[in-house]
C-alpha positions in Angstrom: 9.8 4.3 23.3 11.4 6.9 20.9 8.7 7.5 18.0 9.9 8.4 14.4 7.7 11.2 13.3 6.2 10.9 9.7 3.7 12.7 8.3 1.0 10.0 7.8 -2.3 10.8 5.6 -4.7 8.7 5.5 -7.8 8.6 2.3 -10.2 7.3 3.6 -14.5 6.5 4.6 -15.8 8.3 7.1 -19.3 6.5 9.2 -22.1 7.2 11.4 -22.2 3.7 12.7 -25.2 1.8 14.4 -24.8 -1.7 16.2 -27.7 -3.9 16.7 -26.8 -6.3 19.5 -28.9 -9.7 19.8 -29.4 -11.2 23.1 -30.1 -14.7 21.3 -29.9 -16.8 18.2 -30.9 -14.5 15.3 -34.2 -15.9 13.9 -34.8 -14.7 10.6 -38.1 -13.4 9.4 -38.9 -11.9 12.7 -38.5 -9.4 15.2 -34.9 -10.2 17.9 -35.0 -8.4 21.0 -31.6 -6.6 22.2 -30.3 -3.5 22.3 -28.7 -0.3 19.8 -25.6 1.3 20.0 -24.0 4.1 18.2 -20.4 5.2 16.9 -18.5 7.1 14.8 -16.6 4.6 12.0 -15.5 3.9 8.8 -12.6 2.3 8.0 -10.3 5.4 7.0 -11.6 7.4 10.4 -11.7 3.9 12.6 -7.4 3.7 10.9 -7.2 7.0 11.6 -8.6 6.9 15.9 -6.2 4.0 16.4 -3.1 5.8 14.7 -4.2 9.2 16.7 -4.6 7.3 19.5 -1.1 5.6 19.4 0.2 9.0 19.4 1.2 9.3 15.3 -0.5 12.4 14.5 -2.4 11.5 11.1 -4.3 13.6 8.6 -7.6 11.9 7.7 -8.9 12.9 4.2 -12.9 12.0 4.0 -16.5 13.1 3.1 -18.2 13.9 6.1 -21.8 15.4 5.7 -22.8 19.0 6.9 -25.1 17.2 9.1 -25.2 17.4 12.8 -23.7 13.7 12.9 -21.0 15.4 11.0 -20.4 17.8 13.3 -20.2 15.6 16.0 -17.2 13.4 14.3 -15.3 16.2 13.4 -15.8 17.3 17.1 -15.1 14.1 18.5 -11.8 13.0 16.4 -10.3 16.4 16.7 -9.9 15.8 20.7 -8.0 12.8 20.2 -5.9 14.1 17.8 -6.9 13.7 13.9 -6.3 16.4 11.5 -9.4 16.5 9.1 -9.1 17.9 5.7 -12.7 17.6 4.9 -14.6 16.8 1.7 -18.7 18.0 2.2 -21.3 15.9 1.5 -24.8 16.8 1.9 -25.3 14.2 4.7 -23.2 11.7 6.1 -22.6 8.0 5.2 -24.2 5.6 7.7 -23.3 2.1 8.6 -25.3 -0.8 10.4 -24.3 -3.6 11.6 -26.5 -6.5 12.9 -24.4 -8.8 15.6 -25.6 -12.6 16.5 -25.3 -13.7 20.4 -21.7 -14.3 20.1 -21.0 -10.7 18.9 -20.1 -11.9 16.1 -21.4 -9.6 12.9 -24.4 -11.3 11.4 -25.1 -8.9 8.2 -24.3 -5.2 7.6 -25.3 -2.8 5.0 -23.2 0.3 4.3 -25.0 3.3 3.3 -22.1 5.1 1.3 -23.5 6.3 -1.9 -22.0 9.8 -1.0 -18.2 8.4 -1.5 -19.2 7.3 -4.6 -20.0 10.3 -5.5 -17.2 12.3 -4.6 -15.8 14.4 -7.8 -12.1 14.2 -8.9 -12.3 17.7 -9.3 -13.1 17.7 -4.9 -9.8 15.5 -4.8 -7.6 17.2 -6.5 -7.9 19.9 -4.3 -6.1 17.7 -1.6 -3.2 17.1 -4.2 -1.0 18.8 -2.1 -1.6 17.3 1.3 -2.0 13.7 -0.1 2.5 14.8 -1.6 3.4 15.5 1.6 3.2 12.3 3.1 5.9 10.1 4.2 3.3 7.2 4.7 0.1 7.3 2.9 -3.0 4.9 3.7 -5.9 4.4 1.2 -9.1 2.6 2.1 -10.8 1.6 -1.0 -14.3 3.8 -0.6 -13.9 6.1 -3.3 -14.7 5.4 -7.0 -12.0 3.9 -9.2 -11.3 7.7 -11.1 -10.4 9.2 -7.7 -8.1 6.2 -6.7 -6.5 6.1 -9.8 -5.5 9.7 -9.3 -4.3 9.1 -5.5 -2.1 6.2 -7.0 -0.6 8.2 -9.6 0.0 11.6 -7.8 1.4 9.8 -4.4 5.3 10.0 -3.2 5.1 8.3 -0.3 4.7 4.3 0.5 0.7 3.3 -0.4 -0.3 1.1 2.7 -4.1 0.0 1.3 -7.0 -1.8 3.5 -9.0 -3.7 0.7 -12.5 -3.4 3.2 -14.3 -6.2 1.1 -14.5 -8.2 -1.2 -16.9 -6.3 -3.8 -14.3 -2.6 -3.3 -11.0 -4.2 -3.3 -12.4 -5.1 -7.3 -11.2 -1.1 -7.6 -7.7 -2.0 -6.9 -6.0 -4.8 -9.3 -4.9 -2.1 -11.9 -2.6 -0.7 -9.1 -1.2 -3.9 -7.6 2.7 -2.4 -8.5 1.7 0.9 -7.0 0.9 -0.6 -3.6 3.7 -1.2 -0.7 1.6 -3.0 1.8 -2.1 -4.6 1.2 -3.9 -5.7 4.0 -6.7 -8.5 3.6 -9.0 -10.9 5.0 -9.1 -14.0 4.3 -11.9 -14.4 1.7 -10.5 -11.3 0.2 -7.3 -12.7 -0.3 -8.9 -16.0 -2.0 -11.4 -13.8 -3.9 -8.4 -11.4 -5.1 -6.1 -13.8 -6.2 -8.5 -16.6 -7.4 -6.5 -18.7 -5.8 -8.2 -22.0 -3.0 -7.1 -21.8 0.3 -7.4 -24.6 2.7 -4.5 -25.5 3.9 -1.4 -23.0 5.3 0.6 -23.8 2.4 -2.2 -22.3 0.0 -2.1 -18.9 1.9 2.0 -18.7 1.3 0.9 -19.4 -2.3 -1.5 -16.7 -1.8 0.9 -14.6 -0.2 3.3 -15.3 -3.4 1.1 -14.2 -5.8 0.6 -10.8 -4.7 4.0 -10.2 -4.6 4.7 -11.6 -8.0 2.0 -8.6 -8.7 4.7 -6.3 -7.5 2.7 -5.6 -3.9 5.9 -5.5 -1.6 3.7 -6.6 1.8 1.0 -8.4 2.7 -0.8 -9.5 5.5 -3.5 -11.4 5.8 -6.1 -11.6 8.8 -7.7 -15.2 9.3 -9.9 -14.5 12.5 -9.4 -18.0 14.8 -7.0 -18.9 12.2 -4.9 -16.0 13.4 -2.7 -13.8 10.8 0.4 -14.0 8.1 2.6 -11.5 6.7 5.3 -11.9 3.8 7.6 -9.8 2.6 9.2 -11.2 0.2 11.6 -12.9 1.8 9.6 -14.6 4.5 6.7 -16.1 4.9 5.4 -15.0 8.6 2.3 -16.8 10.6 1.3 -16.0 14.2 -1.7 -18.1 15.7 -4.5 -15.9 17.6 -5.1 -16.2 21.3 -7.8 -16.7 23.2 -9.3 -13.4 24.5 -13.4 -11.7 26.1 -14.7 -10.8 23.0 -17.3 -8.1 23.1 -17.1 -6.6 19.5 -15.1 -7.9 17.1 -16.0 -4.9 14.4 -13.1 -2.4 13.9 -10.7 -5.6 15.0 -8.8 -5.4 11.4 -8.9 -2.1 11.1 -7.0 -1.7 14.7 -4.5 -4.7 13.1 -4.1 -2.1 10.6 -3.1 0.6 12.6 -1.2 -2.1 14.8 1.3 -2.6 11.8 2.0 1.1 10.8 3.1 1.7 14.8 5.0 -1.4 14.5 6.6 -0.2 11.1 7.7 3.8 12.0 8.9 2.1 15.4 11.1 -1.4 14.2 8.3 -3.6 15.8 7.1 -6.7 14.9 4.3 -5.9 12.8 2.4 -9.3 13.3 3.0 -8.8 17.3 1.7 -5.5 16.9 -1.0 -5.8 15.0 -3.0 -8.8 16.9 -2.5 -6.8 20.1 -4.5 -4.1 18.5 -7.0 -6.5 17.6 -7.3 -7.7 21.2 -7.5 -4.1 22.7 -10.2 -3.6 20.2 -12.2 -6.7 20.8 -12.3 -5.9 24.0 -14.6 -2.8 23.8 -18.0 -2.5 22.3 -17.2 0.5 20.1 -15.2 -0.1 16.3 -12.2 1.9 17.9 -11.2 1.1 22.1 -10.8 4.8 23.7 -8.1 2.9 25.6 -6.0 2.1 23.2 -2.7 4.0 23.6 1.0 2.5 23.1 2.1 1.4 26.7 -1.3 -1.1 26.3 -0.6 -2.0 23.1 3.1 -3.0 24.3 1.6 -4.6 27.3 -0.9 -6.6 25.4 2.0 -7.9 23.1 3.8 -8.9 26.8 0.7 -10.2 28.8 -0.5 -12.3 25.3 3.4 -13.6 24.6 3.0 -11.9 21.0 
């Protein structure tokens, strides 16, 4: 395969991640014996590790605290191949995530009051990385001022991960500044206001955020599988039956899935839900296998 080099920069969360595995029904109210794990996440950096992973060299702007957690990320994504241009915190943010029996994620909370508290001032000091991009991805972490600023300043194609339902709020004023948005499926019906029961509703869905001037948009349905339209097209592709031993850091790999799939003529869908499997497949946010001769050999093996 013959990769296109672009200069991809990604804005972004950075997280010190904990997983709390049950080994049975989660009973509320009281103590549920299993076991802890810990990672390195966030949605920017977990972007970020799949996209370094698949060999496309990105540049990862994020707070990351002057902690020894800190230190260790830095550490640990330079190996692989990210290029952080580092905004200090006095610690870094933290992320836990409680999953039932099913590995399925029961609740989480995100401890990332430090994003919000980033200056403009701090990110107007990456002004000249963040015009440099050929391809620029923006999780929706950081307060509304900074991401205004990001939106206005960019050159390059705005690929945004929406994260939830409560941050994606931050976004609607910039719905004609955004090439691709990337959603769940609540987000999608909480964004738009619009019901969704039936395949029909999601092209409607689909429809509206392109009538808002957003040129792509794909939509991850878990079971239900995923949809993308561009305008043109409306494009489904049903999921697959897979092991599932994590399925955190699943959509963020989709993500990273489509940008691959995108700087190499791909089928983004395809692309995408092979990501996902390689990624559900491990217990950490971000599979350390993940590489592109998998990813093309999970799109064969899976028929994708």
């Amino acid at each position: 395969m013959i990769f296109k080099m672009k200069k991809i920069v990604i804005i972004g969360g950075t997280n010190h991640d904990i997983f709390a595995y049950a080994h049975h029904s989660i009973k509320l109210n009281d103590s549920n014996p299993g076991y802890l794990k810990e990672a390195f996440g966030g949605v920017g950096r977990n972007i970020a590790e799949n996209i370094a992973r698949l060999k496309l060299n990105p540049t990862l702007i994020t707070a990351i605290g002057s902690d020894d957690v800190g230190k260790r990320i830095i550490k640990s994504g330079s190996k692989i191949g990210i290029d952080f241009d580092i905004i200090e915190t006095s610690k870094t943010p933290s992320y836990l995530a409680v999953l039932d029996e099913h590995k399925d994620m029961y609740v989480s909370i995100a401890a990332m009051d430090e994003l919000e508290q980033i200056s403009l001032e701090q990110m107007k000091e990456k002004e000249s990385i963040i015009k440099q991009a050929d391809l620029l991805i923006v999780d929706t972490n950081f307060n509304s001022e900074i991401l205004k600023y990001v939106f206005d300043i960019a050159q390059a194609p705005i690929y945004v991960e929406a994260i939830s339902t409560n941050k994606a709020q931050k976004i609607k004023p910039f719905y004609h500044k955004i090439h691709m948005l990337k959603m769940n499926l609540i987000e999608a019906k909480t964004l738009s206001n619009l019901e969704c029961k039936t395949y029909e509703d999601i092209k409607h869905i689909g429809s509206f955020f392109h009538s808002q001037s957003v040129k792509e948009v794909f939509i991850t349905m878990g079971k239900k599988g995923a949809y993308y339209y561009d305008g043109s097209t409306h494009h489904f592709s049903k999921s697959v039956k897979t092991n599932i031993l994590n399925t955190t850091g699943a959509g963020d790999a989709f993500f990273a899935g489509v940008i691959f799939a995108q700087i190499n003529q791909l089928n983004p869908l395809s692309c995408g839900i092979a990501a996902s499997i390689i990624t559900l497949h491990a217990e950490e946010a971000v599979s350390t296998l993940m590489n592109p001769d998998l990813l093309i050999k999970t799109m064969k093996e899976y028929q994708l």
